[in-house]
C-alpha positions in Angstrom: 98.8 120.9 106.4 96.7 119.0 103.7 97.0 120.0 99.7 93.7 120.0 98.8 92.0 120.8 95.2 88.5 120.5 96.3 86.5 123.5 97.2 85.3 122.2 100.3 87.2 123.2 103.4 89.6 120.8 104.8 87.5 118.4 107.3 89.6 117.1 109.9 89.2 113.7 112.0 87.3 114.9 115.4 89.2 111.8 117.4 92.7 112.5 116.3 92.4 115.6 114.5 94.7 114.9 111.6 93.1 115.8 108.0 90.3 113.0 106.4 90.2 111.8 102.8 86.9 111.2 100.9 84.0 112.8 101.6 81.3 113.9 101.3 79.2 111.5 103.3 82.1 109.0 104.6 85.7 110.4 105.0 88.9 107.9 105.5 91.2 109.0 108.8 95.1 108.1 107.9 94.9 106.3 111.3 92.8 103.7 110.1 89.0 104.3 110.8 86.1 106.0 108.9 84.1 109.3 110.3 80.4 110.0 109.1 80.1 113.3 107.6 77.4 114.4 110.3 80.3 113.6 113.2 82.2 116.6 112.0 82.3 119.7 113.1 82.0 122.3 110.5 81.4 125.2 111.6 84.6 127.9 110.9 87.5 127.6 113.4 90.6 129.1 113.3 93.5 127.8 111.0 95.7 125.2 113.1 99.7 126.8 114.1 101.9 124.9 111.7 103.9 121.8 113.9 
């Protein structure tokens, strides 16, 4: 799980759904690509089961 201090929920990376960096228009994917802000889904979901 990502340690946030930002207010903002957590986004997460739509193609490989680990969490993104930046924000708030372009975010960073760990995996080496960048996501628009409009291509995320942010509507509430429930909280991921820990791995």
């Amino acid at each position: 799980m990502a340690t946030t201090t930002s207010a903002r929920p957590t986004a997460w990376c739509p193609s490989h759904g680990t969490p993104l960096e930046g924000g708030p228009i372009l975010f960073r994917c760990p995996e080496g690509h960048r996501v628009q802000a409009a291509d995320i889904d942010r509507e509430y979901q429930p909280r991921r089961a820990e791995q």
